[in-house]
C-alpha positions as CSV (number, residue, x, y, z in Angstrom):
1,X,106.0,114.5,112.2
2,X,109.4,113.3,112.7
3,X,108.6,110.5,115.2
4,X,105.6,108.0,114.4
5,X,103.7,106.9,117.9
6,X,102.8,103.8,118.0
7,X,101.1,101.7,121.0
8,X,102.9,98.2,121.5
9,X,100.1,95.4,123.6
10,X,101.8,94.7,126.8
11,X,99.7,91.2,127.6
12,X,101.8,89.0,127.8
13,X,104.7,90.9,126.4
14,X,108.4,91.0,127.9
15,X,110.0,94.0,128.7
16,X,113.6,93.8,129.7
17,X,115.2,96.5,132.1
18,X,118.6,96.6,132.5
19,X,121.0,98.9,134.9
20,X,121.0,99.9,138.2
21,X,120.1,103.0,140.3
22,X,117.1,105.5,140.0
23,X,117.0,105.7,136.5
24,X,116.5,102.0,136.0
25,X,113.7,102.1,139.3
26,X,111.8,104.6,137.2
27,X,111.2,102.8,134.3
28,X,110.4,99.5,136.8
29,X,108.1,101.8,138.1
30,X,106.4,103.0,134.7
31,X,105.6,99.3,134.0
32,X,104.3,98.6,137.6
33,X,100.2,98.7,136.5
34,X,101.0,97.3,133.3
35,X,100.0,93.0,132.2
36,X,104.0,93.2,131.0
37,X,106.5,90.6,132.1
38,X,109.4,92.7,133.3
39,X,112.8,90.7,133.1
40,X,115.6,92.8,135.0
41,X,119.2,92.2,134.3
42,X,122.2,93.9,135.8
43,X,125.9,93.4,136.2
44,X,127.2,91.2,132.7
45,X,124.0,89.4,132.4
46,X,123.2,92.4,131.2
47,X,125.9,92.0,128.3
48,X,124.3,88.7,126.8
49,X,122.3,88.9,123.5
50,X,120.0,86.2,124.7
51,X,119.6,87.6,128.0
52,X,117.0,89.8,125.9
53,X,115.8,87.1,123.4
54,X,112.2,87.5,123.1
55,X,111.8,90.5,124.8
56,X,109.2,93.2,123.1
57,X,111.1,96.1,124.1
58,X,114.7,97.0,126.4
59,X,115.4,99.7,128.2
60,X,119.0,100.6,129.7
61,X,119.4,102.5,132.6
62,X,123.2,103.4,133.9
63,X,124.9,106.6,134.5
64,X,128.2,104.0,133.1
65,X,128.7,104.6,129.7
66,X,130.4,101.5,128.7
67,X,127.7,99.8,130.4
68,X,125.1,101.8,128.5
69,X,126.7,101.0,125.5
70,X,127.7,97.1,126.1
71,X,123.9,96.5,127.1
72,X,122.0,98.2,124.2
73,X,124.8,96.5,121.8
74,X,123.8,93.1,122.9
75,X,119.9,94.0,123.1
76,X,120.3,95.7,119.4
77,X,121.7,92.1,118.7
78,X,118.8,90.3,119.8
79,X,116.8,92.9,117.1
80,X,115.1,94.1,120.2
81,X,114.4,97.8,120.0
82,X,116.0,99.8,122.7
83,X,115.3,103.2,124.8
84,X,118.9,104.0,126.7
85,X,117.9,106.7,129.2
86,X,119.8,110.2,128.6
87,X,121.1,109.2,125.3
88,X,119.0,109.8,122.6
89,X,121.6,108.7,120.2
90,X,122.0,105.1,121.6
91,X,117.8,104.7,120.9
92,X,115.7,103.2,118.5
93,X,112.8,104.8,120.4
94,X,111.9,107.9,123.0
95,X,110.2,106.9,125.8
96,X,107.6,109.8,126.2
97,X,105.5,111.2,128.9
98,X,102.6,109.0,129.6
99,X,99.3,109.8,130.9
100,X,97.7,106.4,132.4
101,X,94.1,105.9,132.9
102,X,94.1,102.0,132.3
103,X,92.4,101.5,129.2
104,X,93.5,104.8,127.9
105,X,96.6,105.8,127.7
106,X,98.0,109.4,126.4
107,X,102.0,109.8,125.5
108,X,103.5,113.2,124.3
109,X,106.9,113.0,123.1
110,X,109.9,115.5,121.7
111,X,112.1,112.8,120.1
112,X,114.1,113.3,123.1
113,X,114.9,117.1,122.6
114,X,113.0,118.3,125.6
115,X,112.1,115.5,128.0
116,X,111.2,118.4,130.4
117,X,108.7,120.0,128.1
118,X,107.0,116.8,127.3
119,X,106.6,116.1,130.8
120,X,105.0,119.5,131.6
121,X,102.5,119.2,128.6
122,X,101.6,115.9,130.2
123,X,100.8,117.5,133.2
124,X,98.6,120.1,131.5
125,X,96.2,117.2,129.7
126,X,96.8,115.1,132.4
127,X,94.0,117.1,134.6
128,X,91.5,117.3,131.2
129,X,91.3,113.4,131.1
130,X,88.9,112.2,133.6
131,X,89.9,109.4,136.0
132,X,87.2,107.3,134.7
133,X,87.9,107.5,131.3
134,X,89.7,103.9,131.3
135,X,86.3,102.6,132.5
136,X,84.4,104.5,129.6
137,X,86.9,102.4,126.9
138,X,86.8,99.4,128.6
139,X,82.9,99.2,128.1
140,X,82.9,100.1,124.6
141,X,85.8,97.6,124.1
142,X,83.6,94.7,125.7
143,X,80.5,95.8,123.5
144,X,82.6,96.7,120.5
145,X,81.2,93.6,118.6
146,X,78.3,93.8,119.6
147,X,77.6,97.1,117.9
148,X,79.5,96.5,114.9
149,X,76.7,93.8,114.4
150,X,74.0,96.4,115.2
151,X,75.4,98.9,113.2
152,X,77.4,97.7,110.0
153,X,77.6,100.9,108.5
154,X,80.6,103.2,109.7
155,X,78.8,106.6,109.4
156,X,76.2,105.2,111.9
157,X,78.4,103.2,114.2
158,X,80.2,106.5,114.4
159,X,77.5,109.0,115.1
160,X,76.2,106.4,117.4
161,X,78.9,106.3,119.5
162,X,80.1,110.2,119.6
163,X,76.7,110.2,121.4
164,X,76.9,107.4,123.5
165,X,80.5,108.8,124.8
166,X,78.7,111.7,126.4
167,X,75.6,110.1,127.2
168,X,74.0,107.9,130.2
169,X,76.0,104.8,129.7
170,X,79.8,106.6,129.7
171,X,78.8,108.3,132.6
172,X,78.2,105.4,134.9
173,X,81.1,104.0,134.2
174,X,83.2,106.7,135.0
175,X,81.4,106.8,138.4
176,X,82.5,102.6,138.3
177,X,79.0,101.4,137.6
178,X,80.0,98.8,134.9
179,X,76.4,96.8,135.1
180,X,75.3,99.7,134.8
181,X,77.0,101.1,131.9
182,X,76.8,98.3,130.2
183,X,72.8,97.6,130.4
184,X,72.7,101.6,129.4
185,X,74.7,101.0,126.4
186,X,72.9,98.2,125.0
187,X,69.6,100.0,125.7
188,X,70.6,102.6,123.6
189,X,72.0,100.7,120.8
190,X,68.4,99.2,120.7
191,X,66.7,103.0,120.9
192,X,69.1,103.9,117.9
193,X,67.9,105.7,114.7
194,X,69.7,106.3,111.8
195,X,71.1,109.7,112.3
196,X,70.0,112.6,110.1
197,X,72.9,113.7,107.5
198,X,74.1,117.2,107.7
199,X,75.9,119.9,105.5
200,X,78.0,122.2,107.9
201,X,79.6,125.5,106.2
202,X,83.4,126.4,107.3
203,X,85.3,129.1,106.3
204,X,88.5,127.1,104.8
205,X,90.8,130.1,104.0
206,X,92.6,130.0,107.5
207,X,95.0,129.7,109.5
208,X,93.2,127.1,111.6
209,X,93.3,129.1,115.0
210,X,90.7,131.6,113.4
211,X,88.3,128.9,113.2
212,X,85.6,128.6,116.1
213,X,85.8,125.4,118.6
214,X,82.5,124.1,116.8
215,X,83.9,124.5,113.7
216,X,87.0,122.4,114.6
217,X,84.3,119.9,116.5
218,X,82.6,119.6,113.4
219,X,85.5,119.1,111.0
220,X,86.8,115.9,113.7
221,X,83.5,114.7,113.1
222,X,82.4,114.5,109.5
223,X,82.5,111.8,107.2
224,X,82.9,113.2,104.3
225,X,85.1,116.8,103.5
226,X,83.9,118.6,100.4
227,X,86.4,121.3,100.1
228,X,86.7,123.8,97.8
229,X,90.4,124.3,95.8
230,X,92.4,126.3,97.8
231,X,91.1,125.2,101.7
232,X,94.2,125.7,103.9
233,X,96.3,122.5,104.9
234,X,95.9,123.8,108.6
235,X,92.4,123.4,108.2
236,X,92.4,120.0,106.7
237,X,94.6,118.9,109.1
238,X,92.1,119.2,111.8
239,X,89.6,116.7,110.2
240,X,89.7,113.2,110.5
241,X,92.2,111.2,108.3
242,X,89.9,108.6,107.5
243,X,87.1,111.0,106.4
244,X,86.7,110.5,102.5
245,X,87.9,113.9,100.4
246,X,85.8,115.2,97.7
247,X,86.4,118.3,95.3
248,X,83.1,121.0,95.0
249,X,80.0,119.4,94.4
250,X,76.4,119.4,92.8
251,X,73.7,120.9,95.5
252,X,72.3,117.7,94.5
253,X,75.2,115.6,95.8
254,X,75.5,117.3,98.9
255,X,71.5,116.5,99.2
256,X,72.4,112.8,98.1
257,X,75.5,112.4,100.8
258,X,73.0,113.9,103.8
259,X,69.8,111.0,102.4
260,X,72.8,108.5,103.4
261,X,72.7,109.9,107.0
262,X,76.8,111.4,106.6
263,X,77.8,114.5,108.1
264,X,79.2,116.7,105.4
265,X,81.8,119.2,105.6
266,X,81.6,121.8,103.4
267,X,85.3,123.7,103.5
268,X,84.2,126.8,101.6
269,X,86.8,129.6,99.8
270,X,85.1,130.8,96.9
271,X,82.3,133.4,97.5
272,X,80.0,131.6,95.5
273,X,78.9,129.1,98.6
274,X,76.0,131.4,99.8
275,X,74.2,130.1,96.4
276,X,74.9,126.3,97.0
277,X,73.9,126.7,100.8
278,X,70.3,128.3,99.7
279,X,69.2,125.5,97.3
280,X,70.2,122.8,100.3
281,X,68.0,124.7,102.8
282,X,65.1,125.1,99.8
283,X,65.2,121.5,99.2
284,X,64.6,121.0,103.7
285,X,68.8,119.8,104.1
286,X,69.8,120.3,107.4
287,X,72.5,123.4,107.3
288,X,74.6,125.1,109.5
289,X,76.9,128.2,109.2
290,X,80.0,127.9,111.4
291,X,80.9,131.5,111.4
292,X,82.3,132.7,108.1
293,X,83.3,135.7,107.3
294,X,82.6,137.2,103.6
């Protein structure tokens, strides 16, 4: 990764946009659904330092070099990180290709090296996100509290809503029932049960694109990893960053993890797996293969 992404909160948040001409209407017109405060400056206003003071982010537009470079110069100065369009060496950040759906917002990037191909890959996942999808994280955001009280514990908040996002509730509010959504949600998080755990088998020897779309499914959503030495760094990569890493265990362990109602990934390598997985399903653990070969 040789650019982090990061998300900056528009509410309330100045963005200053200087230059002139199409390039400068473009970015006006990237910000046109956003809460920002858009402060344009051409001409030599658009030289001053505190022409950008307290501005979040700047963004110079100008086919005028020494305009380009004057105006980033003096935004630099007001330590306000600056995009300068068509220069990538003027820029503390790319602006990428951004998919909008409100709440949810997708941006794929290149650093700059291939604006074109960035914008082409947005078009591809553009048609895969739903034009609801802003109204689906919108509800959860105005119930988010309300279920962290319900349910403290991560594991379940999580399996609770990887359900929810594809039940009753998610659906009416992509169809822009919101009343709706939201007395469904709150139904369900009074219906919840703690979830049951679950040890999932998956063949860690890779490459990654040899693995099945459950399998990849499954390693997004487990809370815990239990990898065997040796589990390709393709494979790992797929799984969550924030799901906790453990070396081989006991079949006991594993049985322990699923009592605590976890999902368990079990990257396998060795041969020896087959054995472990036979003493879980003795003792009643729920187990599932994920095609393996071997």
């Amino acid at each position: 990764m040789d650019a982090f992404p990061a998300f900056y909160p528009l509410a309330g948040a100045t963005v200053a946009i200087a230059g002139s001409g199409e390039a400068a209407e473009a970015k006006l017109r990237l910000f046109a659904s956003s809460p920002a405060i858009i402060r344009r400056l051409e001409g030599a206003a658009a030289f001053r330092p505190e022409a950008y003071a307290g501005a979040a982010l700047a963004f110079i537009a100008s086919a005028d070099d020494a305009f380009a470079e004057t105006a980033a110069a003096a935004a630099r100065a007001a330590h306000v990180p600056v995009n300068v369009t068509d220069r990538p060496s003027l820029c503390d950040f790319t602006t990428p290709a951004v998919i909008d759906r409100g709440e949810v917002v997708a941006a794929i990037g290149t650093g700059g090296a291939s604006p074109m191909l960035a914008t082409l890959l947005r078009h591809d996942i553009e048609a895969r996100v739903p034009e609801g999808a802003g109204r689906v994280a919108a509800l959860f955001g105005a119930l988010q509290d309300e279920v962290r009280r319900a349910l403290p514990e991560v594991h379940r908040r999580r399996a609770f809503l990887r359900a929810a996002l594809s039940g009753p509730a998610a659906r009416a509010a992509q169809a822009g029932d919101m009343a709706g959504a939201t007395a469904l949600l709150r139904q369900a998080l009074i219906d919840d049960a703690p979830p049951a755990g679950q040890v999932q088998y998956i063949d860690a020897r890779g490459p990654a694109d040899l693995l099945t779309l459950r399998a990849a499914r499954a390693l997004a959503a487990a809370d815990v990893l239990v990898c065997d030495a040796g589990a390709h760094d393709e494979v790992l990569g797929l799984a969550r960053r924030d799901a906790e890493r453990l070396g081989p265990q006991t079949p006991e362990k594993l049985m322990a993890l699923t009592v605590e109602g976890l999902r368990v990934a079990r990257l396998v390598v060795a041969p020896d797996w087959r054995n472990e997985q036979a003493a879980l399903a003795a003792a009643g653990v729920d187990v599932e293969i994920l095609p393996i070969a071997g």
